[in-house]
C-alpha positions as CSV (number, residue, x, y, z in Angstrom):
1,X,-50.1,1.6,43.5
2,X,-46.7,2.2,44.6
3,X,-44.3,0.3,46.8
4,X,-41.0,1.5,48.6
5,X,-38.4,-0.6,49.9
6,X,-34.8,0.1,51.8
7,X,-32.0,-1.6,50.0
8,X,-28.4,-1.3,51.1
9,X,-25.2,-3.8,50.8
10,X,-21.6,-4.2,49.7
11,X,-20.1,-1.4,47.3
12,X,-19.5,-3.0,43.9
13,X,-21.8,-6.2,44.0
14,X,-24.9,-6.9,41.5
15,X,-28.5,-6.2,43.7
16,X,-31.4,-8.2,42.7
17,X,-35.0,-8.0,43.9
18,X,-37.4,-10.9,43.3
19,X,-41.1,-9.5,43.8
20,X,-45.0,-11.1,43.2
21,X,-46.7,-8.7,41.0
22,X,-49.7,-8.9,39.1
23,X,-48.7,-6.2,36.4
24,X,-45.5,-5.1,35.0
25,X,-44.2,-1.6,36.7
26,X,-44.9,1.4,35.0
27,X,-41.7,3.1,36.6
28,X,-39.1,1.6,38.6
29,X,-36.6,3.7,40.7
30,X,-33.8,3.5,43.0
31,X,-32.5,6.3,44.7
32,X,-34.9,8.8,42.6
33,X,-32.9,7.4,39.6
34,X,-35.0,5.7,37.1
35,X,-34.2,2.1,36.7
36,X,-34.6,0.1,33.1
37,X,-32.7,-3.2,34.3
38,X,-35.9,-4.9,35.4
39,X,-37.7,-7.5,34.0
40,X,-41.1,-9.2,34.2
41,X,-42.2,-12.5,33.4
42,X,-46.2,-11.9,33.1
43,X,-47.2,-15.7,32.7
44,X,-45.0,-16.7,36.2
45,X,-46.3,-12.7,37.6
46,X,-42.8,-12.2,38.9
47,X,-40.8,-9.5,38.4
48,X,-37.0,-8.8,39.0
49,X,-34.8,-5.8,39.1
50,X,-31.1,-5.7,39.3
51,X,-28.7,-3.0,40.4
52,X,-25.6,-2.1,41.7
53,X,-25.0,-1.8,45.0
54,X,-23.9,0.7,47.6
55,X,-23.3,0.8,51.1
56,X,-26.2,3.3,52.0
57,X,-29.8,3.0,51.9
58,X,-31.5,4.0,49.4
59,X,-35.3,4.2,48.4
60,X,-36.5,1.3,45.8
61,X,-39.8,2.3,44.1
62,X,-42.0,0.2,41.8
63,X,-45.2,1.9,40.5
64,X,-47.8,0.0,39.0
């Protein structure tokens, strides 16, 4: 299923997310953007997705 997180920070600095996860995503979005700089390591089950910052909040989805 789906999860949703707030992320926010300072304009113009490298985001990066660090979750458990059992599966890699099926979709990945930020902001209703789709994201491809995510990457999953299925033998450790972690998963990590990087993106730019900006000072608003924005939505963070992962689908699985």
């Amino acid at each position: 299923g789906p999860g949703a997180y707030a992320v926010d920070s300072i304009v113009s600095t490298q985001g990066i997310v660090l979750l458990k996860a059992a599966t890699a995503p099926k979709q990945v979005t930020l902001g209703g953007a789709e994201l491809k700089t995510f990457e999953y390591n299925a033998a450790e089950k972690l998963l990590w997705i990087k993106f730019q910052n900006e000072p608003r909040p924005r939505a963070l989805q992962v689908t699985f």
